[in-house]
N, C-alpha and C positions, 0 to 999 in steps of 0.2 A: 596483069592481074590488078583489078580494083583495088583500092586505097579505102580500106575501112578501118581507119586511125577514127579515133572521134574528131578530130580535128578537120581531117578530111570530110566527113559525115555533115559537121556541121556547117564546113563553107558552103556543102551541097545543097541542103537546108535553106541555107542565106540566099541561096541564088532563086529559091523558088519565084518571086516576083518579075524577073527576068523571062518565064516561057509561059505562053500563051496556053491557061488552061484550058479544059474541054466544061463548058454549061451546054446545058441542056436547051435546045430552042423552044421559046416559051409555049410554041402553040399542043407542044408534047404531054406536058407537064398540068393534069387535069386543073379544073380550076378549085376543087374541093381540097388540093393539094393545101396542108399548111406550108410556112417558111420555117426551117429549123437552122441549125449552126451547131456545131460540136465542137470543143478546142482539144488539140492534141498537141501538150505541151514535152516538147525537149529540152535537159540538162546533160552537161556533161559530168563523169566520175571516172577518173582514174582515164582510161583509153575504151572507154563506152559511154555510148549515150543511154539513158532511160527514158521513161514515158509513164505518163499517169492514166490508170483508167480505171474504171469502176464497178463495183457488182453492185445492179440495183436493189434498192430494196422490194423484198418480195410482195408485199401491200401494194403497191403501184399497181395500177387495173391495166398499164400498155408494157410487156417484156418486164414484168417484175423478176428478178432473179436471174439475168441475164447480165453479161459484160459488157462494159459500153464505154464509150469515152463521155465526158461531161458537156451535155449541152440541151438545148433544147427550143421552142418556137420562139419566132423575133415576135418583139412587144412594137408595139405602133410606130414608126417611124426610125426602127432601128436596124442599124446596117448587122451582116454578119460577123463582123469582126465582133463588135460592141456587145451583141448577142451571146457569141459563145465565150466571150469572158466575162460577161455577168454569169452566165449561168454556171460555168466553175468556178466563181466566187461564193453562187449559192450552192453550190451541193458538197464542194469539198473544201470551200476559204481558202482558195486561191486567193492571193494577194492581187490585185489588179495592176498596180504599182510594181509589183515582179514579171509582168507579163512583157515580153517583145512582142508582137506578132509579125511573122515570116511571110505568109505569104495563104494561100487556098489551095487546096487539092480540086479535082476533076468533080462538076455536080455529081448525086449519091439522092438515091429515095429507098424510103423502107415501106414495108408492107401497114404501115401503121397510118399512112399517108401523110407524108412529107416530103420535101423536099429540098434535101441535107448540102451542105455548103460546109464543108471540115476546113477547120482554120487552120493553119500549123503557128506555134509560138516558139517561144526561145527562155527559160529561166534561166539564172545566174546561177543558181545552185540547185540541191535537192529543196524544195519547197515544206514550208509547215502546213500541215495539211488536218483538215477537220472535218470527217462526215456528216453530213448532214443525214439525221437518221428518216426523216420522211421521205429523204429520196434515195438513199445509201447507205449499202450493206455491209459494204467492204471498201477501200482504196486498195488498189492496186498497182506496183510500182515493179516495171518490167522491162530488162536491157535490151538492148537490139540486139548484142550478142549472141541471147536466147534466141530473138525471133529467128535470125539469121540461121538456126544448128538446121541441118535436112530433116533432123529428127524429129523437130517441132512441126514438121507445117504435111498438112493430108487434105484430101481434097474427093469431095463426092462431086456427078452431075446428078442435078435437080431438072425436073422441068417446070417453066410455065408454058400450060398448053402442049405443045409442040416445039416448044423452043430449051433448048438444051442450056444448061445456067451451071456455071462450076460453084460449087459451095467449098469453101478455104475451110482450115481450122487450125489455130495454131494453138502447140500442146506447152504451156510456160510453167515453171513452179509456181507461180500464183492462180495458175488457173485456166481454164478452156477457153479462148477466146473461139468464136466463130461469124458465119454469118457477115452482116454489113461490119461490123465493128472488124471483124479479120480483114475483111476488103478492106478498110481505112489503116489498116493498122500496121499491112504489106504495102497498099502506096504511099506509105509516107518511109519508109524505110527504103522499098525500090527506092524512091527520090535519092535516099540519104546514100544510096549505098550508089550512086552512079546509074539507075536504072533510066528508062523510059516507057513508066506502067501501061499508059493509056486505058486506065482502066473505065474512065467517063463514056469513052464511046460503046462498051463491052453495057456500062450499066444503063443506056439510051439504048438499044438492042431489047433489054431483059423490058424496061420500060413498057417501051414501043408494045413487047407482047402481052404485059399486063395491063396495058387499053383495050386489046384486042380480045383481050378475054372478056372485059368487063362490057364490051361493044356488043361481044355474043351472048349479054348477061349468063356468061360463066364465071365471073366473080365478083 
């Protein structure tokens, strides 16, 4: 039986820099693509971990009023790590100085054209936390214990084209996560919880078919 202590969780966490993640080979990945980064920061509390994410705010012209974790495109000459903890420092005052960072999850792109690079971090405790109201609606703060229950998590297939695409959705008291943010938000958990998502090669697939559409100017 897996070991889902937070303690456990969290050496699992630690080890992420250790396995060789899945990127995406460049020639896949349009060139109109931006660079983005999202950090999905974990704390321990009691015998669970939490995790911070956000409801956008609804003004925003890309997924306004949507859940997400905090992040967004790199600025000129900046790596992904640096990226998505500046950009939790601008939308909800993450402390930067409270930040570890762990390790990368599996490349990730959204329909917004990006091409997403999820950091995983480590804080020492629950964080002081401040939205920033031009970009955020809500913080949102959700244990893995929830994510974990069967009750939480339902799943549609989507198509692109032809191509069969499972859409997640996890049901938390704070709220609807779905979509890419559900994808990121199950492989970092699978990780913590002993998994091996391989969820990279599942979203180089969905990729692959959203070139193919736009090849056949169908999108």
């Amino acid at each position: 039986m897996t070991d889902t202590s937070a303690e456990a969780m969290e050496q699992r966490l630690r080890s992420l820099p250790n396995r060789e993640r899945f990127a995406f080979p460049a020639e896949v990945v349009p060139v109109f693509y931006r660079r983005a980064a999202v950090l999905i920061p974990f704390w321990r509390e009691g015998d669970d971990l939490f995790v911070v994410l956000t409801e956008r705010a609804r003004k925003l012209r890309s997924h306004g009023g949507m859940v997400s974790f905090p992040g967004g495109v790199l600025e000129a000459d900046e790596t992904w790590n640096v990226a998505a903890v500046r950009e939790a420092h601008e939308e909800i005052g993450l402390d930067p100085g409270e930040v570890e960072v762990l390790g990368q999850l599996d490349d990730a792109w959204s329909s917004a054209k990006h091409h997403i690079v999820p950091v995983v971090a480590w804080l020492k405790g629950r964080p002081t936390l401040v939205a920033n109201p031009d970009e955020v609606a809500r913080i949102m703060i959700v244990g893995v214990a929830e994510v974990l229950s069967p009750e939480a998590r339902s799943e549609e297939t989507v198509y692109i084209g032809t191509t069969p695409c499972i859409n997640e959705t996890v049901e938390v008291s704070e709220g609807r996560v779905f979509g890419l943010t559900a994808d990121l938000l199950l492989e970092a958990v699978e990780w913590a919880t002993g998994g091996s998502p391989g969820r990279g090669r599942v979203r180089l697939r969905e990729l692959e078919a959203k070139n193919a559409l736009r090849a056949a100017g169908e999108a």
